[in-house]
C-alpha positions as CSV (number, residue, x, y, z in Angstrom):
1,X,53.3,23.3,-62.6
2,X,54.8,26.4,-63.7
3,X,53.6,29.7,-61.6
4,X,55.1,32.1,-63.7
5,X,52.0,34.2,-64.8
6,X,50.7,34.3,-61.3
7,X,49.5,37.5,-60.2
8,X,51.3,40.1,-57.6
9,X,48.0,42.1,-57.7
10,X,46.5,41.8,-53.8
11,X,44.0,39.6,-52.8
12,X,41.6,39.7,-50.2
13,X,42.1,36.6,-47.7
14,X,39.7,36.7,-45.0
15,X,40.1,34.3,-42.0
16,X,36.7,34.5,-40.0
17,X,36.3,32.1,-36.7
18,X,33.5,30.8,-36.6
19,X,33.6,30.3,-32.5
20,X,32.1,33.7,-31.7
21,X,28.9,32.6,-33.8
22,X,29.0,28.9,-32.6
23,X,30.8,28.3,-29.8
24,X,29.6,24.9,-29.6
25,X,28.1,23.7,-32.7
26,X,30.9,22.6,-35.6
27,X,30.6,24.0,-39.1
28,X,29.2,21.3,-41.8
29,X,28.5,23.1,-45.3
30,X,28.6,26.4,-46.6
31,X,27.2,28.7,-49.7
32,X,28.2,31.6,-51.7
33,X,25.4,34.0,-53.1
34,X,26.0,36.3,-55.8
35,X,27.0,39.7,-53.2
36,X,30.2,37.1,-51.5
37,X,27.9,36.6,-48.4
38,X,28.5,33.3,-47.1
39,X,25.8,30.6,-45.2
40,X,27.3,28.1,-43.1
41,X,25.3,25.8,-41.5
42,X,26.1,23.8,-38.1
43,X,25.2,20.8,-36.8
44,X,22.1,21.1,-34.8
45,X,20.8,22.4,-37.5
46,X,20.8,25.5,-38.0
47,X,22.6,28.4,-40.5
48,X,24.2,32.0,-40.5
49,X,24.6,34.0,-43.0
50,X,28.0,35.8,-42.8
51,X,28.6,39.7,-44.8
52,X,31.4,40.4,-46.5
53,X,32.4,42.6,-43.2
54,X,32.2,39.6,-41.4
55,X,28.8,39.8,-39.5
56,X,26.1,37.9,-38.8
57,X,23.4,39.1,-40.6
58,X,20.7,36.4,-40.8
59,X,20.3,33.1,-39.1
60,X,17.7,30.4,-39.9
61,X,16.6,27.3,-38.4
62,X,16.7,24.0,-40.2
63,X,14.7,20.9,-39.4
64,X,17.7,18.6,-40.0
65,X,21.3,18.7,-40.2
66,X,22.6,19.8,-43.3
67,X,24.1,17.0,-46.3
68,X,24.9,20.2,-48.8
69,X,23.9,24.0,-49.1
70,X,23.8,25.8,-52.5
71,X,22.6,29.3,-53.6
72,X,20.6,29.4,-56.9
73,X,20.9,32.9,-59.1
74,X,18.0,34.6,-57.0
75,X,20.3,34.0,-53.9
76,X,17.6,31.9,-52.2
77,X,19.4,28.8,-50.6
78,X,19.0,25.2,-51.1
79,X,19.4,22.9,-48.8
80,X,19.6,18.7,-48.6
81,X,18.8,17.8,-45.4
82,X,20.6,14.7,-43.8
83,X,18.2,11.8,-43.8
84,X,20.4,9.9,-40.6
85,X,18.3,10.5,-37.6
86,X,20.6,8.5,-35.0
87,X,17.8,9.2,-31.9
88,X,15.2,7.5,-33.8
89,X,17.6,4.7,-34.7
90,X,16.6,4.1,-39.0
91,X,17.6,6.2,-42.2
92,X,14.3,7.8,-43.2
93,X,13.9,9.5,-46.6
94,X,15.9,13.0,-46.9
95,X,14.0,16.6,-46.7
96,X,15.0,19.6,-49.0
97,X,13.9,23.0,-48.1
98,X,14.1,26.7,-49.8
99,X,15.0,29.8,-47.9
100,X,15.7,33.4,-48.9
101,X,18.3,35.9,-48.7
102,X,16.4,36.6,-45.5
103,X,16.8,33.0,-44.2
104,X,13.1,33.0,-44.5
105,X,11.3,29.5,-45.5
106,X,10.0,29.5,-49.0
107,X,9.4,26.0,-49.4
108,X,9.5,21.8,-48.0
109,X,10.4,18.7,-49.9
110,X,10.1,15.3,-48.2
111,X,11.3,12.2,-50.6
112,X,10.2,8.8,-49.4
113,X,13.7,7.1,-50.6
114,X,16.9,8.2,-51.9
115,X,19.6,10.9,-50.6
116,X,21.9,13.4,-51.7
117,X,25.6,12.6,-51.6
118,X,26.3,16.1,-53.4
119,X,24.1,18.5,-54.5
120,X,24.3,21.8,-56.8
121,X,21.9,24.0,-58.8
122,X,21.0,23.7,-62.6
123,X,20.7,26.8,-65.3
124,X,17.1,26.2,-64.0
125,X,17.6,27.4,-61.0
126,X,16.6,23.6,-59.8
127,X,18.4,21.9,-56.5
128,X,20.6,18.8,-58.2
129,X,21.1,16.1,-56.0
130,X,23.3,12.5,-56.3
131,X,22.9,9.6,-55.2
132,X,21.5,6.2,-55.9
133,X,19.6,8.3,-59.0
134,X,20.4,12.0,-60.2
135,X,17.2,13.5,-59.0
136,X,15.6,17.7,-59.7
137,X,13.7,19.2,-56.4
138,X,11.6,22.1,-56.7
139,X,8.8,23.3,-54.8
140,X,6.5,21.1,-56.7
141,X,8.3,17.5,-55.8
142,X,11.6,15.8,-56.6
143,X,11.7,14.2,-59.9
144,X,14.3,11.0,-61.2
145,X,16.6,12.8,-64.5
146,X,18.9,9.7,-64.1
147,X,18.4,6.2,-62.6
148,X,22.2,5.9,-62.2
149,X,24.5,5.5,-59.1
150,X,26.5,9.0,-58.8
151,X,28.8,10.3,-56.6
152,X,28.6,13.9,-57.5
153,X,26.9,16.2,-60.3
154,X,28.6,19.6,-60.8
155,X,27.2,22.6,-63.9
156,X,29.4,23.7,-66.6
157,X,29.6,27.5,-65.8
158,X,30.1,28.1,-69.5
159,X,27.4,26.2,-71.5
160,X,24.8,25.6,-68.3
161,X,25.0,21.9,-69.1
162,X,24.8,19.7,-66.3
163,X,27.4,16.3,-65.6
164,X,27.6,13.9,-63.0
165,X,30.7,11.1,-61.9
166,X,30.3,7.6,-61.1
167,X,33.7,7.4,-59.2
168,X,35.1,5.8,-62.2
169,X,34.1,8.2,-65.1
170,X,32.3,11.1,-66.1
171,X,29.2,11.9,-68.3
172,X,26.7,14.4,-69.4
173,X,23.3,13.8,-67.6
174,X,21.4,14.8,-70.9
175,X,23.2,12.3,-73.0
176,X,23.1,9.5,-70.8
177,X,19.2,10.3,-70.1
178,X,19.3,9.9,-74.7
179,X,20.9,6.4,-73.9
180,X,18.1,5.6,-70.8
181,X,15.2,7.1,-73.4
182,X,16.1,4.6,-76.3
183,X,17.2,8.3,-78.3
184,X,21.1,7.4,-78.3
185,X,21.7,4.0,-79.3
186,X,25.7,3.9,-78.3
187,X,26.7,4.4,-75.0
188,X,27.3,8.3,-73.8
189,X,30.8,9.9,-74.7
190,X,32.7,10.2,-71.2
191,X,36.2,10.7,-69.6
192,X,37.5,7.8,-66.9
193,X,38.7,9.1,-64.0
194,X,41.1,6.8,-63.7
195,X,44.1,4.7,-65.6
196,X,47.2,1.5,-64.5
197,X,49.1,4.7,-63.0
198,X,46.5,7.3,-61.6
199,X,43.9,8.1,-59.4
200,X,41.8,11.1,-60.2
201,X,41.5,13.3,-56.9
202,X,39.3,16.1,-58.4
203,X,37.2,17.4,-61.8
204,X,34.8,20.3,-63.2
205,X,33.3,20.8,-66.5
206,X,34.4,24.0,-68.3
207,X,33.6,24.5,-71.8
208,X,32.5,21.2,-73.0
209,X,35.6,19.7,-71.5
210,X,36.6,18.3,-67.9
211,X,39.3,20.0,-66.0
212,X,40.8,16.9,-63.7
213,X,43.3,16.7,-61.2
214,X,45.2,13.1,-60.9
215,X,47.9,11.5,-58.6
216,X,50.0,9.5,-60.6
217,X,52.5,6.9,-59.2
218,X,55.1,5.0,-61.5
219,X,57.8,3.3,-60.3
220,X,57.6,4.7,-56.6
221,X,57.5,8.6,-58.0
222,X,54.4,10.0,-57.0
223,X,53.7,13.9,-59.6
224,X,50.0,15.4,-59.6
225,X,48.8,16.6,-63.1
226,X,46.3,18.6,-64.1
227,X,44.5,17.3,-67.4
228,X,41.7,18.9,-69.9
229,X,40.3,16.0,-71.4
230,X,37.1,16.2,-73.8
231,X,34.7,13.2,-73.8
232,X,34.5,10.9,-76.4
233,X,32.8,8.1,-78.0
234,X,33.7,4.9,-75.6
235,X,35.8,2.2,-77.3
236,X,35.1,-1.4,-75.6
237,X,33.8,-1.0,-72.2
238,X,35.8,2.2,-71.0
239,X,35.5,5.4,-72.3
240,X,39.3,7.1,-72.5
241,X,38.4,11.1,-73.3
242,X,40.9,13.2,-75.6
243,X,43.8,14.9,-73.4
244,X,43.8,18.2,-74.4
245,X,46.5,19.8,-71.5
246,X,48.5,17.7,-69.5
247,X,50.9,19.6,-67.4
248,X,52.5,18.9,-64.2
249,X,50.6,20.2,-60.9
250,X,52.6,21.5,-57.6
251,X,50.0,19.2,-55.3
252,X,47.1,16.8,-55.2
253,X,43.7,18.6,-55.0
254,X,41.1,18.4,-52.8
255,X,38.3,19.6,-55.0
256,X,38.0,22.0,-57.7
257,X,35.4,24.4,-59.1
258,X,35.6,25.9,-62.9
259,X,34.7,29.1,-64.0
260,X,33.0,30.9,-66.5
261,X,36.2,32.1,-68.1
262,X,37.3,28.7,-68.6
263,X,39.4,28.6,-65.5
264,X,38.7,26.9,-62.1
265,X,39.4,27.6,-58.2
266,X,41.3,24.7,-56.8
267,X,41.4,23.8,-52.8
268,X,44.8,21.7,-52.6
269,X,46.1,19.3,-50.0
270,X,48.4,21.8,-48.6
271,X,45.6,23.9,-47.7
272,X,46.3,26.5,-50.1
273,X,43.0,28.2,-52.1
274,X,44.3,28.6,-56.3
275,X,42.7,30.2,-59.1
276,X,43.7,29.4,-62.4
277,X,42.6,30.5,-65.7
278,X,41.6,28.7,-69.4
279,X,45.0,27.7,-69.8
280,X,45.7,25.5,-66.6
281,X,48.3,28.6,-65.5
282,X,48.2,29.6,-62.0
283,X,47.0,33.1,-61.5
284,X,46.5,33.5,-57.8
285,X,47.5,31.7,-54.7
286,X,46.3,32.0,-51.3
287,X,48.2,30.0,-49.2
288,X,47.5,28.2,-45.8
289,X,50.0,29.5,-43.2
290,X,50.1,33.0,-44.3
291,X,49.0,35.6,-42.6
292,X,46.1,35.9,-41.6
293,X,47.1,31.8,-42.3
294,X,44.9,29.0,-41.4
295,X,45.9,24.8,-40.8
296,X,47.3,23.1,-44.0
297,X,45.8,20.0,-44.9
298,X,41.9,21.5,-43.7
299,X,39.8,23.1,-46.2
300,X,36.5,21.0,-47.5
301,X,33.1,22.3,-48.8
302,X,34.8,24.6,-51.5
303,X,32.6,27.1,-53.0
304,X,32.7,29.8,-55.8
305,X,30.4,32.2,-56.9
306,X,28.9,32.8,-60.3
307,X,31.1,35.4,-61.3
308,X,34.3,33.4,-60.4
309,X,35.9,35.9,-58.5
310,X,35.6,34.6,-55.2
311,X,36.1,31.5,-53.5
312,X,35.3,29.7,-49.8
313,X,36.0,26.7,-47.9
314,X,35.7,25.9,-44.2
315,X,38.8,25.3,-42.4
316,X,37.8,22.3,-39.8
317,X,41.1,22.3,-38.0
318,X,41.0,26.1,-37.0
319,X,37.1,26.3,-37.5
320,X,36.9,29.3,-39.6
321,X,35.6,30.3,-42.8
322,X,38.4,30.8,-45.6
323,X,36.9,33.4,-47.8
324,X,39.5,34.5,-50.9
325,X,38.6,37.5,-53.1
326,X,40.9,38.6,-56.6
């Protein structure tokens, strides 16, 4: 992909080791709030919340190890807990809980079945969770919005709108709740994430559309391209989507996160952190190896906050939080 409209303006790259806060315990999730703070929690469970200056202000206590952390627009975080408890030897239903910017408890949800593969927060400042249904958890219970298998469910930044993926495609929950209701007698719009040649790697909705990020392989050439496709009405049994941008990408992808000016952040295979903006052009590169540089090939749990203008990840290899400011 072309970088000619990247940026020479600085950014901030923070590498902060995560040793001196848990020598011991290895990072699992993390969170942005609105201010840039990160949480990371740790297995053991527990979490720290970590300042833009890099300290420890807050640390909190949770019940369970952590399946996915997430900061709703009052900064309060939301958390899945992990419903494998290996001493008591069964899978018991998963627990979500509430804290505040504090780390103080607000609030408890135990659900009898079901678990949360990924999880985010709705315009509703609601915890979103996937799994074997697409399920809502407040302080008043956990509620069913879709009695479909998912793998993940991310939020349009730019319309609120919230979507989920199968593996295979990807829909919008409201729609396919009009097709569960009776209201929508033809099966949702979606986009596949996947054709003969391809294998999509990564995706986030922006605008209506879905920003994706495939590997194709044709005749032993392997190219990454980045694709905005718009859903539309399925034809047969698979539902193609309208290709908007296709453009070559420099690597595969890792996940991705949009933004609210149409762009996205982008953790690559390489280990770089990417931003770019509404027209699939690269803006800003941080990139693994640098100084202050970190393992390629190691960032997961990517993160952005609301505003878009800064992004985390946890480097596993070097365990350390990536933290990328434009």
């Amino acid at each position: 992909m072309s970088t000619s409209r990247e940026s020479d303006a600085p950014l901030r790259i923070e590498k902060i080791p995560l040793d001196r806060i848990s020598p011991n315990a290895a990072p699992r999730e993390l969170a942005l709030d609105a201010t840039g703070a990160v949480w990371v929690s740790f297995e053991r469970a527990w979490m720290s919340k970590i300042e833009r200056d890099g300290r420890e202000s807050a640390r909190a206590i949770i019940p369970r190890n952590s399946a996915g952390l997430v900061c709703d627009s009052a900064d309060n975080v939301l958390i899945a807990g992990a419903r494998w408890e290996p001493w008591r030897g069964a899978v018991e239903g998963p627990t979500y809980f509430a804290f505040d910017a504090n780390g103080e408890p607000l609030w408890e949800t135990r659900a009898e079945t079901g678990f949360a593969s990924a999880i985010t927060v709705d315009a509703n400042d609601r915890l979103i969770g996937a799994g074997n249904t697409v399920f809502a958890v407040t302080a008043q219970g956990m509620t069913v919005e879709l009695p479909y298998w998912s793998t993940s469910v991310a939020v349009d930044p730019i319309t609120g709108l919230l979507w989920r993926s199968s593996g295979v495609s990807v829909e919008r929950v409201d729609e396919l709740s009009a097709v569960v209701r009776g209201e929508r007698k033809t099966p949702a719009p979606s986009v596949t994430l996947w054709d003969a040649s391809a294998r999509a790697t990564a995706f986030a909705p922006s605008g209506g559309a879905v920003w994706m990020i495939s590997r194709r392989t044709a005749k032993k050439l392997a190219m990454t391209v980045l694709r905005r496709v718009r859903p539309t009405e399925p034809k047969g049994s698979v539902a193609g989507g309208a290709e908007e941008l296709v453009v070559p990408f420099d690597n595969d992808a890792r996940a991705m996160v949009a933004t609210r000016d149409g762009g996205f952040w982008v953790a690559l295979n390489n280990g770089d952190l990417v931003k770019c903006d509404a027209a699939g052009a690269v803006t800003h590169r941080a990139r693994a190896g640098a100084d202050p540089g970190w393992n390629n090939d190691a960032l997961r749990s990517l993160t952005v906050t609301r505003d878009g203008r800064t992004a985390a990840a946890l480097s596993t290899k070097d365990n350390a939080l990536i933290r990328v400011t434009v």
